[in-house]
N, C-alpha and C positions, 0 to 999 in steps of 0.2 A: 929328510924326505919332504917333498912339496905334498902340503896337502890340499885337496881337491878343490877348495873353498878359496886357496890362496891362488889356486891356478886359475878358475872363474876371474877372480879378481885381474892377476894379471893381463888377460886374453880382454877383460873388458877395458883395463887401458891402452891396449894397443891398437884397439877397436877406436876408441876415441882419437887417438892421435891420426890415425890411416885416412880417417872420415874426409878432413879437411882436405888431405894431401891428394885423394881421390876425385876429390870434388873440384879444386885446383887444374889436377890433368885434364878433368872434364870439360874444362870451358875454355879453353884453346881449340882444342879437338870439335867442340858446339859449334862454335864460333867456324873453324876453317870446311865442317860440313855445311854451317848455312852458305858460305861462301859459294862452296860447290853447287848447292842446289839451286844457285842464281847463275850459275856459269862464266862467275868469276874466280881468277885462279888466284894464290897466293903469290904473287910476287911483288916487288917492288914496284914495277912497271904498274901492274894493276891499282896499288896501291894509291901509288901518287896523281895518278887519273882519276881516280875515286875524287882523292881531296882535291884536283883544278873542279870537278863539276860542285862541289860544294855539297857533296852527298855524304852528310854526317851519321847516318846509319850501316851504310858501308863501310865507312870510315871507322865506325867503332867497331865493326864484327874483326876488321884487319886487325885494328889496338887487343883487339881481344884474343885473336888468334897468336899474338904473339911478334906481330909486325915491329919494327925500330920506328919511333914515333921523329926521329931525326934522318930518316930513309930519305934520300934525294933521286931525282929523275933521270934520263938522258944526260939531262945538261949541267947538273951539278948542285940543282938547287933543291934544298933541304923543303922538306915538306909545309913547315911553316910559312915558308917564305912565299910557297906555292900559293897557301893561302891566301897568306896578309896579300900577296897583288891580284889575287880573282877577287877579294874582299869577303872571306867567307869567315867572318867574324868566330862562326857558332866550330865549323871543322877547328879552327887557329885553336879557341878556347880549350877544344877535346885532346888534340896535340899538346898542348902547356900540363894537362892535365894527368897527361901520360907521361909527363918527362920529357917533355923535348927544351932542345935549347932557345931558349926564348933571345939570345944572342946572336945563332944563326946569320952569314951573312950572305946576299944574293953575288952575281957578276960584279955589279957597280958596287956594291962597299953599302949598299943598305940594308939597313936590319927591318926587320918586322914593324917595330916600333914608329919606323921614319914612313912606313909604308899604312899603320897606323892615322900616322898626323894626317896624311891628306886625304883620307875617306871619312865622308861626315856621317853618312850610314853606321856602318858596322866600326868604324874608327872608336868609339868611345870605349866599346867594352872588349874589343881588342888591347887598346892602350892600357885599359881599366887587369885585363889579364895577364897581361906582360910585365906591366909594372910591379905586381902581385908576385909574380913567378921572380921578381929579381932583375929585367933586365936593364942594361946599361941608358940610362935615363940623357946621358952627356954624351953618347956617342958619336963621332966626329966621322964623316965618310969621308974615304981617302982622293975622292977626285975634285970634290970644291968644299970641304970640309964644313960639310951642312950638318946639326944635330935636328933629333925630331923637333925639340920646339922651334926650331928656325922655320921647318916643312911646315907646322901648324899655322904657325903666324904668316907666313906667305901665302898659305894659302885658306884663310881665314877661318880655321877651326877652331873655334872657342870653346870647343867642349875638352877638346883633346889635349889644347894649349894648358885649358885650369888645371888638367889631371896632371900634365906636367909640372907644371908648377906647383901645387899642392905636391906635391913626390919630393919637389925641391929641386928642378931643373936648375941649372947656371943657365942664367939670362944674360949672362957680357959676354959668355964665348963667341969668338966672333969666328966667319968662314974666310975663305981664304981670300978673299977682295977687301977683308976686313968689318966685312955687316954682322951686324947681331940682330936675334931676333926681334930686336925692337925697331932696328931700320928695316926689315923689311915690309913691317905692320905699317910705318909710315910712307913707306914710298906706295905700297897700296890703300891707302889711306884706311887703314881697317881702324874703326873709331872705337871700336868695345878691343878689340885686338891689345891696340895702344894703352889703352886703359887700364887691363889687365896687366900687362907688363908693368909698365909704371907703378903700378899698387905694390908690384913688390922690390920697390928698391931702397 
């Protein structure tokens, strides 16, 4: 026979375990009512609209409600990617953070990363977050086989170039005309570019 002492006891750990579980349901449900009282709906549509305007409070009540942080548009392109080309450094950052594929690739075969290299703005700690999350540092696009550090040295990011390299980029893959990113730094004569490349051979 359960005595009455041992039942209290039980009933308080099922109390405890439920708390969390309760609290859990809660903030999906928060999150998709604040949604409502701004008169934006839950969907994908809404979603990825959010992240082109670079409106990262929206963007989080969606991550919060339960949104796929790898959710794509009309056209096919994953939400990241939406980012990385409006340049919205801080939405990219919140997506990586929820799980998204920091691989992701647009139409043209570029990733986040390559989209990364050529903004000197929010490029740094985009690169600096994707790098972080794992993504492919060597990746080669399929139509002129550019890696990000080719896009950075081309177009003279120094900042995004080091983090690259500090990652441990290959610096002799070359694209498909046969340039590496060190010819490209030279044929625009990017002097600190050149510089940085050469340090690491």
């Amino acid at each position: 026979m359960i005595r009455k002492r041992d039942l209290i006891v039980v009933l308080a750990l099922l109390l405890v375990a439920l708390v969390p579980l309760a609290a859990f349901a809660a903030g999906p449900d928060k999150a998709k009512a604040e949604l409502d009282k701004i008169n934006i709906p839950f969907t994908d549509a809404a979603f990825t609209e959010s992240v082109a305007r670079g409106d990262s409070k929206v963007v989080s009540l969606f991550l919060e409600a339960g949104m796929n942080p790898d959710t794509s548009d009309k056209f096919g392109e994953a939400a990241i990617i939406i980012a990385a080309t409006k340049g919205h450094g801080k939405v990219l950052v919140q997506l990586l953070e929820n799980g998204a594929d920091p691989d992701a690739v647009e139409r043209n075969d570029w990733t986040a990363l390559m989209y990364a290299a050529i903004y000197h703005a929010h490029g740094p700690q985009s690169a600096t977050a994707l790098i972080d999350a794992g993504a492919n540092i060597d990746r080669q696009d399929k139509m002129a086989g550019r890696s990000a550090l080719m896009e950075a040295s081309d177009d003279g990011n120094l900042k995004v170039l080091n983090l690259l390299l500090n990652a441990g980029a290959d610096r002799s893959l070359k694209d498909k005309n046969g340039n590496t990113a060190l010819d490209f730094a030279k044929q625009r004569e990017y002097k600190r570019i050149i510089d940085a490349l050469e340090k690491t051979k």
